[in-house]
PyMOL Python script that loads the backbone (N, CA, C, O; Angstrom):
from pymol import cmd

cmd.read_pdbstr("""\
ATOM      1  N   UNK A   1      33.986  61.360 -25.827  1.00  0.00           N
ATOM      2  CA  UNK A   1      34.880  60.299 -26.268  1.00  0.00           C
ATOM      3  C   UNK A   1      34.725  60.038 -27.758  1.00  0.00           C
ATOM      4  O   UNK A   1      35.678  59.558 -28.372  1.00  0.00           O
ATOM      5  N   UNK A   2      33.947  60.231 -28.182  1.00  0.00           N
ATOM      6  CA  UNK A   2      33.176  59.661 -29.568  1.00  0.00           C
ATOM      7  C   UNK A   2      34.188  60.931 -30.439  1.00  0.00           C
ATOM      8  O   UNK A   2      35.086  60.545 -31.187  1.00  0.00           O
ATOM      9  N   UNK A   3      33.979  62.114 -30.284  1.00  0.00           N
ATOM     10  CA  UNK A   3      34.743  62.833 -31.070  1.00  0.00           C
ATOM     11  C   UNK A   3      36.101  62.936 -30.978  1.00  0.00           C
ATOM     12  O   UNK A   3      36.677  63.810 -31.627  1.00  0.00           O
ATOM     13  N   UNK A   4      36.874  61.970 -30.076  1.00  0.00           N
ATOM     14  CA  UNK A   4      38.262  61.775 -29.581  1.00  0.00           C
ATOM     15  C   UNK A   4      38.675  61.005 -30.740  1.00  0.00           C
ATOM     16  O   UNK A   4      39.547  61.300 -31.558  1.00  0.00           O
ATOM     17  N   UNK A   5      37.802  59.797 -30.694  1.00  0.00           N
ATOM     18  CA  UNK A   5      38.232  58.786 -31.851  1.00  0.00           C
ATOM     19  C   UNK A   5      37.843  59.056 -33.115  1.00  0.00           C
ATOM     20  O   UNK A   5      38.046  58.313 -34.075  1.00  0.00           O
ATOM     21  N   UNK A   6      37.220  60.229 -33.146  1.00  0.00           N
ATOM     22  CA  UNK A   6      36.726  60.638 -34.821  1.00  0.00           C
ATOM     23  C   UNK A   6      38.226  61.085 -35.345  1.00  0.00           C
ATOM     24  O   UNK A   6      38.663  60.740 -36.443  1.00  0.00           O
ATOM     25  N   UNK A   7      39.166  62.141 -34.126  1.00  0.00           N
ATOM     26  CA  UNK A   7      40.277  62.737 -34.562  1.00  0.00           C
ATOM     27  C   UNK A   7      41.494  61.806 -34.559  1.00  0.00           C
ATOM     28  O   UNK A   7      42.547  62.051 -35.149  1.00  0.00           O
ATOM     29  N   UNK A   8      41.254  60.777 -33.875  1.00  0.00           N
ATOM     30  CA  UNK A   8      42.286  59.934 -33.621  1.00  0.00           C
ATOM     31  C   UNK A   8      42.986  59.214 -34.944  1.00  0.00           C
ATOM     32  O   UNK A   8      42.281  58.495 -35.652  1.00  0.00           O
ATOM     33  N   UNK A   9      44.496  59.440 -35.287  1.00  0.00           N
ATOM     34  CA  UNK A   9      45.191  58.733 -36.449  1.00  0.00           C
ATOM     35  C   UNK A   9      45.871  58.039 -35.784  1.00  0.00           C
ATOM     36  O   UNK A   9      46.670  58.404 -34.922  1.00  0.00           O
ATOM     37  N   UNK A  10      45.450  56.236 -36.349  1.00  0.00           N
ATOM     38  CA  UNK A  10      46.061  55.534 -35.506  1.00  0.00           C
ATOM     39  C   UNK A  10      47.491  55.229 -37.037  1.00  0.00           C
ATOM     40  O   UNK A  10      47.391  55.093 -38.256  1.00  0.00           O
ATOM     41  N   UNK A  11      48.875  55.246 -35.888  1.00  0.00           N
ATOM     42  CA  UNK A  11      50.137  55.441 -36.536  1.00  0.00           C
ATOM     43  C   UNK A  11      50.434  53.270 -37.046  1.00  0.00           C
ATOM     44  O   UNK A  11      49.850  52.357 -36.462  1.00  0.00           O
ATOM     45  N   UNK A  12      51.415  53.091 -38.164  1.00  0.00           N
ATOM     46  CA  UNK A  12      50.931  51.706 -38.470  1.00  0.00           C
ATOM     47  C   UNK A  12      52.005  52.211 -39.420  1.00  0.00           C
ATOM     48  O   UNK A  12      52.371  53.375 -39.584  1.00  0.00           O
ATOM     49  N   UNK A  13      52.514  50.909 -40.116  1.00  0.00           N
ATOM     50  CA  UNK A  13      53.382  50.874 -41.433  1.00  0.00           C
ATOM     51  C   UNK A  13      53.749  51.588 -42.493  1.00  0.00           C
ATOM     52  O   UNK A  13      54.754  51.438 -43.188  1.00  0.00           O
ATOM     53  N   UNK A  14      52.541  52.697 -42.631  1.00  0.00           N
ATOM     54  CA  UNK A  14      52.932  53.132 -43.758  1.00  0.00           C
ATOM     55  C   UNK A  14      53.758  54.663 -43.859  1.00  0.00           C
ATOM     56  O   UNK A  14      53.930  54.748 -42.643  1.00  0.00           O
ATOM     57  N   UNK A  15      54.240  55.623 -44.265  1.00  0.00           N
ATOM     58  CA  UNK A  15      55.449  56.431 -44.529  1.00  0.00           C
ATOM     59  C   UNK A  15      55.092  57.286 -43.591  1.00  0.00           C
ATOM     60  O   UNK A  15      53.891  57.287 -43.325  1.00  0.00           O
ATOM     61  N   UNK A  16      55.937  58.191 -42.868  1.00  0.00           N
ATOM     62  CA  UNK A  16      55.346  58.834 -41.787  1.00  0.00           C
ATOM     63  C   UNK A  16      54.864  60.121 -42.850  1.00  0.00           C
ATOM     64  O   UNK A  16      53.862  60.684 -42.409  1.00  0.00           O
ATOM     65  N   UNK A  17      55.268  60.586 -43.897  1.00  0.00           N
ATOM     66  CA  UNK A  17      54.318  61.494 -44.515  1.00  0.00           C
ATOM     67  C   UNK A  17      53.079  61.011 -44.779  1.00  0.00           C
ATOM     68  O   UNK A  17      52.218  61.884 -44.675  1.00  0.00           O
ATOM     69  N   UNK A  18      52.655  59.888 -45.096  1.00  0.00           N
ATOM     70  CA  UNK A  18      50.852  59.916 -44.895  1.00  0.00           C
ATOM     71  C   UNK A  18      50.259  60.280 -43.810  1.00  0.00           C
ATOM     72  O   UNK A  18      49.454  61.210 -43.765  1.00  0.00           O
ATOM     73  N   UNK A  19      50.560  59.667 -42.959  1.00  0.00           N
ATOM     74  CA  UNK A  19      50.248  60.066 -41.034  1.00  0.00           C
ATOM     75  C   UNK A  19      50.087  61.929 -41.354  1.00  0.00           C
ATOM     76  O   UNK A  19      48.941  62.339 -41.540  1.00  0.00           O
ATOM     77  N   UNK A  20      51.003  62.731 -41.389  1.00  0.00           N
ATOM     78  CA  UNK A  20      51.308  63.995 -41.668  1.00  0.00           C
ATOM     79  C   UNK A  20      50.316  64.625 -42.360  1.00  0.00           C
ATOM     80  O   UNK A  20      49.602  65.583 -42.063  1.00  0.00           O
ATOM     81  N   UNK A  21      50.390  63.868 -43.424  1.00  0.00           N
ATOM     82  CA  UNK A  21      49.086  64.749 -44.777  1.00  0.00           C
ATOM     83  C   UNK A  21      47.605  64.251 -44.332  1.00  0.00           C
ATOM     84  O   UNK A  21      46.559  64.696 -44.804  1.00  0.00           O
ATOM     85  N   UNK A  22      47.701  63.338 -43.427  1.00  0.00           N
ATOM     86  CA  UNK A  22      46.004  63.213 -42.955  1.00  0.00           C
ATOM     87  C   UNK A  22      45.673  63.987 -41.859  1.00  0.00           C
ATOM     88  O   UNK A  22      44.494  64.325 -41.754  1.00  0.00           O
ATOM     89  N   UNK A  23      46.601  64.395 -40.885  1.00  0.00           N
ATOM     90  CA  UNK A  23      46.669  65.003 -40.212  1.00  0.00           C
ATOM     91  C   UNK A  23      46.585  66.613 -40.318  1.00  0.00           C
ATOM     92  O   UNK A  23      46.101  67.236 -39.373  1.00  0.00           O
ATOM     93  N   UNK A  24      47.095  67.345 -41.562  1.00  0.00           N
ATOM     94  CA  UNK A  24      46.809  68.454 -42.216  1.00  0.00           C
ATOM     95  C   UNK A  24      45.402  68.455 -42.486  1.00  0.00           C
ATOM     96  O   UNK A  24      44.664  69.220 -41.865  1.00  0.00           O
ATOM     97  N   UNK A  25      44.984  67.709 -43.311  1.00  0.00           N
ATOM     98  CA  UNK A  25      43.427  66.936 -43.580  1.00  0.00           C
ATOM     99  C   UNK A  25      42.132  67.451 -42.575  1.00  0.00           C
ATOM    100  O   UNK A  25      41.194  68.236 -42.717  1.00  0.00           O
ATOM    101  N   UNK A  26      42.539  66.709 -41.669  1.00  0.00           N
ATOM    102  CA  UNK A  26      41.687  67.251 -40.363  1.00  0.00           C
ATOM    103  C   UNK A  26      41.771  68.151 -39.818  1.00  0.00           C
ATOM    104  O   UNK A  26      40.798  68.542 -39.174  1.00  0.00           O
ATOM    105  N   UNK A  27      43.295  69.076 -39.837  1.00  0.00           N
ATOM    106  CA  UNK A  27      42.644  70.134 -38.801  1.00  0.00           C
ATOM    107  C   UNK A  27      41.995  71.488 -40.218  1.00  0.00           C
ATOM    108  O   UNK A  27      41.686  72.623 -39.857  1.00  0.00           O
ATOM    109  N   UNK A  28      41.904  71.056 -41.723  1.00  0.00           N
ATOM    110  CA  UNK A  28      41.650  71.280 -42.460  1.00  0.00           C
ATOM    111  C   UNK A  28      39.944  71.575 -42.535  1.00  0.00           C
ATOM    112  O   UNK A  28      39.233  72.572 -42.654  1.00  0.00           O
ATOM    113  N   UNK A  29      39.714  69.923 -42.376  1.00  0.00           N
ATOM    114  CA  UNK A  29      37.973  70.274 -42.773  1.00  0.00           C
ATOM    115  C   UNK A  29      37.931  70.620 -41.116  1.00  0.00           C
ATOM    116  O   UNK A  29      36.849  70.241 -40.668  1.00  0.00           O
ATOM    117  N   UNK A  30      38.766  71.210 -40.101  1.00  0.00           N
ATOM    118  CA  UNK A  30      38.029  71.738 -38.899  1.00  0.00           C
ATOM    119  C   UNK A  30      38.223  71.538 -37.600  1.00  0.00           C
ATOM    120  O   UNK A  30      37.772  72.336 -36.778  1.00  0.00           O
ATOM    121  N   UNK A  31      39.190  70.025 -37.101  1.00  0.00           N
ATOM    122  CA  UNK A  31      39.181  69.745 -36.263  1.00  0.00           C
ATOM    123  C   UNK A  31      40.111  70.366 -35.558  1.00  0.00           C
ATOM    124  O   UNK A  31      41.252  70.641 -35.929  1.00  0.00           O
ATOM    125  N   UNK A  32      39.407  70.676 -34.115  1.00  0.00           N
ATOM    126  CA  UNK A  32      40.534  71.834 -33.239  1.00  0.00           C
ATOM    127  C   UNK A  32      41.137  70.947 -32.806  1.00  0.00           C
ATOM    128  O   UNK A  32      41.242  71.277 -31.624  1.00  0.00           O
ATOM    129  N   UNK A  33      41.975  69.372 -32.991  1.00  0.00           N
ATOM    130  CA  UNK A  33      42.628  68.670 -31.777  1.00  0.00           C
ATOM    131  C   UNK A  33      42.903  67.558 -32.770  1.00  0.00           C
ATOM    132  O   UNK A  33      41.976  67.258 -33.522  1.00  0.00           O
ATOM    133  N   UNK A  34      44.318  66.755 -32.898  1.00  0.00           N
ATOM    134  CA  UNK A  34      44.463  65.445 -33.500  1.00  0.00           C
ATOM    135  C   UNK A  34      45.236  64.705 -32.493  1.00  0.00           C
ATOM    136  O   UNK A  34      46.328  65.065 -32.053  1.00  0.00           O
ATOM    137  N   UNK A  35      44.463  63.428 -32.093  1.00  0.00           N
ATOM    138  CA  UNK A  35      45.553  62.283 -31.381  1.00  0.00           C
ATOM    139  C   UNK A  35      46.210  61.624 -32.247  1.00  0.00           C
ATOM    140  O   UNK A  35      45.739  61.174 -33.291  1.00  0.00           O
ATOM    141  N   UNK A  36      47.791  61.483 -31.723  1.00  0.00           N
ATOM    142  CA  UNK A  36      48.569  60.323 -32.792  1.00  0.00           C
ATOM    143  C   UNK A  36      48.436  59.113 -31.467  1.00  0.00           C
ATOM    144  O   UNK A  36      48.466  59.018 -30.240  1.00  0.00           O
ATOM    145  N   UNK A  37      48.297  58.437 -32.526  1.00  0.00           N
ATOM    146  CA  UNK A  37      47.981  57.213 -31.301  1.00  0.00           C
ATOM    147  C   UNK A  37      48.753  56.211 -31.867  1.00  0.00           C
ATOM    148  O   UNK A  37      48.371  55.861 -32.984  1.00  0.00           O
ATOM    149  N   UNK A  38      49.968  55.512 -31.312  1.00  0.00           N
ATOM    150  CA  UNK A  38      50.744  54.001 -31.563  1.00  0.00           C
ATOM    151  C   UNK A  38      51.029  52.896 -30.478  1.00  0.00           C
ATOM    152  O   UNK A  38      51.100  53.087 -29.264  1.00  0.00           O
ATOM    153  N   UNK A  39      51.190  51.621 -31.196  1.00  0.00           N
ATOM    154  CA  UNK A  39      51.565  50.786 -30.031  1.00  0.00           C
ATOM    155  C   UNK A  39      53.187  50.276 -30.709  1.00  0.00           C
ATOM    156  O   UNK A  39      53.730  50.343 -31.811  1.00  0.00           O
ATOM    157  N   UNK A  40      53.416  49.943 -29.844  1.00  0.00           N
ATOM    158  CA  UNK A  40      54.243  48.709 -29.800  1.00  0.00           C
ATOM    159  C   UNK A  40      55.805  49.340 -30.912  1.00  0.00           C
ATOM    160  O   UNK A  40      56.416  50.406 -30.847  1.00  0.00           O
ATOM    161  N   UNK A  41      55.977  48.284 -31.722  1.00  0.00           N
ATOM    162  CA  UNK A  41      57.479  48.961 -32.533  1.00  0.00           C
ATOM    163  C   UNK A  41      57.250  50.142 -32.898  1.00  0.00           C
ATOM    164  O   UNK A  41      58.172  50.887 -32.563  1.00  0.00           O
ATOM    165  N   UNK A  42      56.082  50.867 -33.667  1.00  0.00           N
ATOM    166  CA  UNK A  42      56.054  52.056 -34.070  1.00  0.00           C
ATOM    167  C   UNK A  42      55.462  53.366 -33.506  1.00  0.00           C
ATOM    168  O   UNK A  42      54.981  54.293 -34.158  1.00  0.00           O
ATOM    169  N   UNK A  43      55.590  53.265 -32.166  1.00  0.00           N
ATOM    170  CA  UNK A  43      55.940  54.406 -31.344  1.00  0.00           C
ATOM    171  C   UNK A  43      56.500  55.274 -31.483  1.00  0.00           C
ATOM    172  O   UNK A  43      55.953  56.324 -31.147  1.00  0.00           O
ATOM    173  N   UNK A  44      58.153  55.346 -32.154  1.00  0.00           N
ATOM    174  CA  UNK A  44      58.715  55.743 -32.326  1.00  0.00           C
ATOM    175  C   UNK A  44      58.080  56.626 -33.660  1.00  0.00           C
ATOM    176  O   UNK A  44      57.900  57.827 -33.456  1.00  0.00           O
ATOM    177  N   UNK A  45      57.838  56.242 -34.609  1.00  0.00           N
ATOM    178  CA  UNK A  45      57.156  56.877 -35.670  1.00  0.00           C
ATOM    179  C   UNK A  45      56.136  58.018 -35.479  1.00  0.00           C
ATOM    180  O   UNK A  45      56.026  59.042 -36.155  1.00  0.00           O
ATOM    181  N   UNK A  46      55.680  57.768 -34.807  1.00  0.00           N
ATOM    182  CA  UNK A  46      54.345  58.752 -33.643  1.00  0.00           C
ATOM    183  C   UNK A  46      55.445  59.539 -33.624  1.00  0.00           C
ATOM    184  O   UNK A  46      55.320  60.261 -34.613  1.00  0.00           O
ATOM    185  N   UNK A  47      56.828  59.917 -32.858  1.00  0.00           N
ATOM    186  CA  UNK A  47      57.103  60.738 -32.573  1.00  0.00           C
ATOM    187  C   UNK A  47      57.757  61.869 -34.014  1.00  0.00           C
ATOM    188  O   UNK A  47      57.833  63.076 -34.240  1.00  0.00           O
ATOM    189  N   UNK A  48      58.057  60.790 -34.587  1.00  0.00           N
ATOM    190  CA  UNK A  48      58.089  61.662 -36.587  1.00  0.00           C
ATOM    191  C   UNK A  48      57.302  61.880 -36.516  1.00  0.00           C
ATOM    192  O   UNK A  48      57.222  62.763 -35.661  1.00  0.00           O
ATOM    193  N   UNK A  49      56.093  61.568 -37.045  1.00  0.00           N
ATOM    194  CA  UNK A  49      54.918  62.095 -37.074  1.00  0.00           C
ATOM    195  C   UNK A  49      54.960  63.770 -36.385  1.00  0.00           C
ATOM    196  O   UNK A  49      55.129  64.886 -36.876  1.00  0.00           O
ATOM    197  N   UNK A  50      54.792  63.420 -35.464  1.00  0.00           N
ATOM    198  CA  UNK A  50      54.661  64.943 -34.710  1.00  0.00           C
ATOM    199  C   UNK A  50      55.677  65.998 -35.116  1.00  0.00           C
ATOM    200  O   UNK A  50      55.449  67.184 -35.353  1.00  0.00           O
ATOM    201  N   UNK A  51      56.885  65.330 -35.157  1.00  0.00           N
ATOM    202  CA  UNK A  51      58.039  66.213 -35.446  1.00  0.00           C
ATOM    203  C   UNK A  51      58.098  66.705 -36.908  1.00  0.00           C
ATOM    204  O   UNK A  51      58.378  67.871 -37.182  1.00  0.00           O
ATOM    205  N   UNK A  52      57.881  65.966 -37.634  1.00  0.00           N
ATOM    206  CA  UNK A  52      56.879  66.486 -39.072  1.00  0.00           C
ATOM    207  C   UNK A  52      56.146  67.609 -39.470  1.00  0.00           C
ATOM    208  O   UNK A  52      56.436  68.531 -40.232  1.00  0.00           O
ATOM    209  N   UNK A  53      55.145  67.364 -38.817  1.00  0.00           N
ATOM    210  CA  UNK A  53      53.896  67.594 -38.417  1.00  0.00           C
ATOM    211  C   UNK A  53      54.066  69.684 -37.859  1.00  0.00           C
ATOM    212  O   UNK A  53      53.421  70.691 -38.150  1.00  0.00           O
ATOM    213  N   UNK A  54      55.299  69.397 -36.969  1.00  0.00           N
ATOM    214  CA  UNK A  54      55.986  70.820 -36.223  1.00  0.00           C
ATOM    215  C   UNK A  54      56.762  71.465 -36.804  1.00  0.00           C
ATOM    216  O   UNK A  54      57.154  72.589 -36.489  1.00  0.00           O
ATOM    217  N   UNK A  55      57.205  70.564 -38.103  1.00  0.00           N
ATOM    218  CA  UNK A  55      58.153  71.312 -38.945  1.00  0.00           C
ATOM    219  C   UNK A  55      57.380  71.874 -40.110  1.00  0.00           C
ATOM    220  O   UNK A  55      57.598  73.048 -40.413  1.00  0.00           O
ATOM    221  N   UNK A  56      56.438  71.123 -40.850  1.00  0.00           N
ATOM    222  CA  UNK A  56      55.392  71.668 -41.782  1.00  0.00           C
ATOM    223  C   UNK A  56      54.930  72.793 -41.302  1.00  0.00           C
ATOM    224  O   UNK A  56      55.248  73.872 -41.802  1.00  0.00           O
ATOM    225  N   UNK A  57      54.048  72.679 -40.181  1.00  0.00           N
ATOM    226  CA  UNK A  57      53.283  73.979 -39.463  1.00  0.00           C
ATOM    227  C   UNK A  57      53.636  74.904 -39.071  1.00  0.00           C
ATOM    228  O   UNK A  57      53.242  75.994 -39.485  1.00  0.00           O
ATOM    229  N   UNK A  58      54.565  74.731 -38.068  1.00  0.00           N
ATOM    230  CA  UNK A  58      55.523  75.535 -37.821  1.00  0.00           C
ATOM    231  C   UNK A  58      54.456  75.949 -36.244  1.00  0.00           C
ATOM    232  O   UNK A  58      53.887  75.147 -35.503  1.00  0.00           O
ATOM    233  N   UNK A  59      54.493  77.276 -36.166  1.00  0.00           N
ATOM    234  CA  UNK A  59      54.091  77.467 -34.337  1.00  0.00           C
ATOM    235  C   UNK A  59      52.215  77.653 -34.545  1.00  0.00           C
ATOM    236  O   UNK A  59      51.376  77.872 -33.671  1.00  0.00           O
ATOM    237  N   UNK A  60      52.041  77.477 -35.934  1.00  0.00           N
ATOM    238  CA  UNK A  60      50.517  76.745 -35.773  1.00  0.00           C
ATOM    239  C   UNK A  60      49.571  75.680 -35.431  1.00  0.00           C
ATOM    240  O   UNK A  60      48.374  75.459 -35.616  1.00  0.00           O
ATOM    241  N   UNK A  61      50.816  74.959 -34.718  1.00  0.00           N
ATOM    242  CA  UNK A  61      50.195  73.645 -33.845  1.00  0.00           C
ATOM    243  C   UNK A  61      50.710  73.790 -32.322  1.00  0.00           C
ATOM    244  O   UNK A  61      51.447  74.714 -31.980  1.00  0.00           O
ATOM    245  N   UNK A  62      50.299  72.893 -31.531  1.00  0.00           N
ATOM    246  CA  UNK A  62      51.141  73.290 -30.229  1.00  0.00           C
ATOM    247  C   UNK A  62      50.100  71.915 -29.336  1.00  0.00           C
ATOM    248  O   UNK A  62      48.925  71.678 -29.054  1.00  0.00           O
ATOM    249  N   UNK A  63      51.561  71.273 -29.167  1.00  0.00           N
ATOM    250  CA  UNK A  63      51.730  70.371 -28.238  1.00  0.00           C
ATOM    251  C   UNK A  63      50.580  70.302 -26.983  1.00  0.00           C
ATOM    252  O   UNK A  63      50.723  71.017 -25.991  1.00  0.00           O
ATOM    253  N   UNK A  64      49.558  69.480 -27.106  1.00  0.00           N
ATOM    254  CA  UNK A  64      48.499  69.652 -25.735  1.00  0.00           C
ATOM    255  C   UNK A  64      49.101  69.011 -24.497  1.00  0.00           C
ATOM    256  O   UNK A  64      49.536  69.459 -23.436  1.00  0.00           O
ATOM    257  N   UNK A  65      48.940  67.569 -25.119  1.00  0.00           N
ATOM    258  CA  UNK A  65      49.428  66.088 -24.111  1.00  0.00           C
ATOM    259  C   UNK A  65      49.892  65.378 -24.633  1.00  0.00           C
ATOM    260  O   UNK A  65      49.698  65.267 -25.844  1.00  0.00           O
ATOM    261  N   UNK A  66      51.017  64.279 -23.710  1.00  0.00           N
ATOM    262  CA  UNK A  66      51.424  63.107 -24.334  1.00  0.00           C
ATOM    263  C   UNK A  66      51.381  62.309 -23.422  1.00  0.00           C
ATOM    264  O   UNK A  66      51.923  62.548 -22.343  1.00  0.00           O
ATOM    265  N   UNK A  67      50.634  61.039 -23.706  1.00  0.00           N
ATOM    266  CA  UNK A  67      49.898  59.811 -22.655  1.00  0.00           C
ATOM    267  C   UNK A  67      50.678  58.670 -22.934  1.00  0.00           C
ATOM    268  O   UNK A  67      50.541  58.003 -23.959  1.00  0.00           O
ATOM    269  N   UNK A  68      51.484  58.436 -22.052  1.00  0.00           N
ATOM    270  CA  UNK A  68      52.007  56.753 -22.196  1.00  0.00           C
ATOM    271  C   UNK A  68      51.818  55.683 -21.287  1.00  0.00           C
ATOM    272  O   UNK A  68      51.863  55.781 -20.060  1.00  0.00           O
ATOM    273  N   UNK A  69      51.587  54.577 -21.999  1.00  0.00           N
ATOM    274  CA  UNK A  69      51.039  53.865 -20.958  1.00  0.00           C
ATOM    275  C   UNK A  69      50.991  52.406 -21.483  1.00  0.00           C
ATOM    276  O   UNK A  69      51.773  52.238 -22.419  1.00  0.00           O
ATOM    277  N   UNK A  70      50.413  51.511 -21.194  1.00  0.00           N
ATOM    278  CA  UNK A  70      50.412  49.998 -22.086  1.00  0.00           C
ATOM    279  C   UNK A  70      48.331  49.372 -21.599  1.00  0.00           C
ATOM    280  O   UNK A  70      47.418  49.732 -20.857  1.00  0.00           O
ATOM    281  N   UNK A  71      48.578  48.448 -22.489  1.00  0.00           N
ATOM    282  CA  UNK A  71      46.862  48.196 -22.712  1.00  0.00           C
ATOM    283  C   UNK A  71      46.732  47.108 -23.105  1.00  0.00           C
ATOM    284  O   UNK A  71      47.385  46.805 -24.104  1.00  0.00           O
ATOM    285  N   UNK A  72      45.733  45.963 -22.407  1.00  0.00           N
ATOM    286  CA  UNK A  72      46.165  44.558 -22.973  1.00  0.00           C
ATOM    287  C   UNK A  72      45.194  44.384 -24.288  1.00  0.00           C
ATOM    288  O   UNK A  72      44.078  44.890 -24.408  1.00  0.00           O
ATOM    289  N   UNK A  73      45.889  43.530 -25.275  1.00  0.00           N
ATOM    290  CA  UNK A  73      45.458  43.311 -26.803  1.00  0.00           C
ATOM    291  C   UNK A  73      45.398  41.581 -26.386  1.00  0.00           C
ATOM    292  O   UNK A  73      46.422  40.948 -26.133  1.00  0.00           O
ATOM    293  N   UNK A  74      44.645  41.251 -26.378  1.00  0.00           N
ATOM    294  CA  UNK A  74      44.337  39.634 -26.940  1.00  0.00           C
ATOM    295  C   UNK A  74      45.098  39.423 -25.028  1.00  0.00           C
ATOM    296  O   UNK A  74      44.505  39.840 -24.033  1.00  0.00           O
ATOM    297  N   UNK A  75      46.226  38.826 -25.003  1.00  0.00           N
ATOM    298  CA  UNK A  75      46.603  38.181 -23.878  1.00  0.00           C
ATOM    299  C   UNK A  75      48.238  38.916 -23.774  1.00  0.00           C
ATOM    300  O   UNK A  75      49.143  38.747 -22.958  1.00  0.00           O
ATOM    301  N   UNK A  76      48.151  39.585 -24.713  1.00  0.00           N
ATOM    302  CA  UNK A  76      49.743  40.441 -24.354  1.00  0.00           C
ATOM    303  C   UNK A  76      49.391  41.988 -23.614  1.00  0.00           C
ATOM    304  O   UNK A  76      48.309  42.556 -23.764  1.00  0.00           O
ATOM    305  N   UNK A  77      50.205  42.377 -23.028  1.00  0.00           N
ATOM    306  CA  UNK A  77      50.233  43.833 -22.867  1.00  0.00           C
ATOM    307  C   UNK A  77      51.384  44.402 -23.894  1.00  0.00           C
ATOM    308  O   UNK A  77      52.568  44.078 -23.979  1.00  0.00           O
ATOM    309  N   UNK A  78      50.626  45.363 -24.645  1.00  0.00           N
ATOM    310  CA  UNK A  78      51.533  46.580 -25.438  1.00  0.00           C
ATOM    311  C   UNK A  78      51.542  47.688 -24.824  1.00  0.00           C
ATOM    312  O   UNK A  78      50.747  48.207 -24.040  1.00  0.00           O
ATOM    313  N   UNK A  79      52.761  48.082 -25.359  1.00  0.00           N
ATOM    314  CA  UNK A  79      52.339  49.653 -24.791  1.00  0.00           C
ATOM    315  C   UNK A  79      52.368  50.640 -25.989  1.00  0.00           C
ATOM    316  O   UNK A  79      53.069  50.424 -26.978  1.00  0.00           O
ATOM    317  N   UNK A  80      51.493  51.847 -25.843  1.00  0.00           N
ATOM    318  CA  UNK A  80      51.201  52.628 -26.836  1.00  0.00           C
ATOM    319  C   UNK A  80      51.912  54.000 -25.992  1.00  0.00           C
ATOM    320  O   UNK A  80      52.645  54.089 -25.007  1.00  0.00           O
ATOM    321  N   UNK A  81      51.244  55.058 -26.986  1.00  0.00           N
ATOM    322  CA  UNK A  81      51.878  56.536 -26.548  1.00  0.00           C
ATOM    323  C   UNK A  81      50.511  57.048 -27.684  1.00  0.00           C
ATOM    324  O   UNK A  81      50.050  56.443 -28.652  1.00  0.00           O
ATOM    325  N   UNK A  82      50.021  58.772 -26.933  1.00  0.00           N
ATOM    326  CA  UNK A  82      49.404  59.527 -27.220  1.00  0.00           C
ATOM    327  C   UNK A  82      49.791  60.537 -27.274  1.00  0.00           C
ATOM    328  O   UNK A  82      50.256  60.968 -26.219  1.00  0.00           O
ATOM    329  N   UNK A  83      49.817  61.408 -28.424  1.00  0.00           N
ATOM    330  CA  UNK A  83      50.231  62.649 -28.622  1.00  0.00           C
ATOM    331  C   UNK A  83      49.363  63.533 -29.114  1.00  0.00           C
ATOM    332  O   UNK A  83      49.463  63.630 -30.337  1.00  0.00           O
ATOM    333  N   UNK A  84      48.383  64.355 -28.535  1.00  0.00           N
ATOM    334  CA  UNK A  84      47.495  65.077 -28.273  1.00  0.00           C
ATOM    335  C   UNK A  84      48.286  66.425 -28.982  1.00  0.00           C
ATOM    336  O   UNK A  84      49.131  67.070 -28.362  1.00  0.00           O
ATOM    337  N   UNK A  85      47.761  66.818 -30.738  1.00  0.00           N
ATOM    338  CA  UNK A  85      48.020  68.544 -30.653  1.00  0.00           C
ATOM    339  C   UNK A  85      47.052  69.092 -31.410  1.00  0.00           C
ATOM    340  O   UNK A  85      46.449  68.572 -32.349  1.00  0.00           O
ATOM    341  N   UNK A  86      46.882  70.669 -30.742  1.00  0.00           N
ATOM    342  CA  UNK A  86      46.345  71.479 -31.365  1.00  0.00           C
ATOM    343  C   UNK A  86      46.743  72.121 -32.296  1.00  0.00           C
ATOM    344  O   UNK A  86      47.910  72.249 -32.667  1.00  0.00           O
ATOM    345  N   UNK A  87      45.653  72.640 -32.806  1.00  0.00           N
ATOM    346  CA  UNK A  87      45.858  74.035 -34.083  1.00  0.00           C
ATOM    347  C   UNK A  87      45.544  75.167 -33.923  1.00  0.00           C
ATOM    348  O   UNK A  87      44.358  75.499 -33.928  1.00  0.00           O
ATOM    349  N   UNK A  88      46.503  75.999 -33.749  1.00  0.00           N
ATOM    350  CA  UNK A  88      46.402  77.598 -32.800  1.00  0.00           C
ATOM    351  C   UNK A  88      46.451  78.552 -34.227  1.00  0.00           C
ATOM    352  O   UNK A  88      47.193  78.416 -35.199  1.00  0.00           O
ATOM    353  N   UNK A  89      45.625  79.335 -34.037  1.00  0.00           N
ATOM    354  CA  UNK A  89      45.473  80.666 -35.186  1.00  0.00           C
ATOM    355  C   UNK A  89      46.103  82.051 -35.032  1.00  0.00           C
ATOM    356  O   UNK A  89      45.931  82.907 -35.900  1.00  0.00           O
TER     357      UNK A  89
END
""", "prot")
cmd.dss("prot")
cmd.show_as("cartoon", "prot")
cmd.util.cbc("prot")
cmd.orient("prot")
């Protein structure tokens, strides 16, 4: 689990090319696996992200999993989405 959340980019406000270029980043210094992880309005962005992400790389990444589901924060339930991909050589 511990190295799940080392890879994990959690998705948030800012341009979906940062998400993208950190994500290059990591599978850079090594990591075989990046989660995009979002809740709530920017879910949708997670899915730029990826689609980004598939257009930069091209068939050097490849789709593992995608986890949806909701998770309670304080006294609300959100729901998030996980998008699990690899980096194939």
């Amino acid at each position: 689990m511990l190295s799940e959340e080392l890879n994990t980019i959690i998705i948030g406000k800012k341009p979906v090319s940062t998400y993208v270029l950190s994500a290059i980043v990591m599978f850079n210094q090594g990591a075989e696996e990046v989660i995009l992880k979002a809740r709530g309005d920017v879910i949708s962005k997670a899915v730029d992200v990826y689609n980004a992400l598939r257009d930069r790389l091209g068939d050097s990444i490849e789709l593992v999993n995608v986890e949806i589901g909701s998770e309670n924060i304080g006294s609300k339930r959100t729901s998030y989405i996980k998008i699990k991909v690899k980096r194939t050589f």
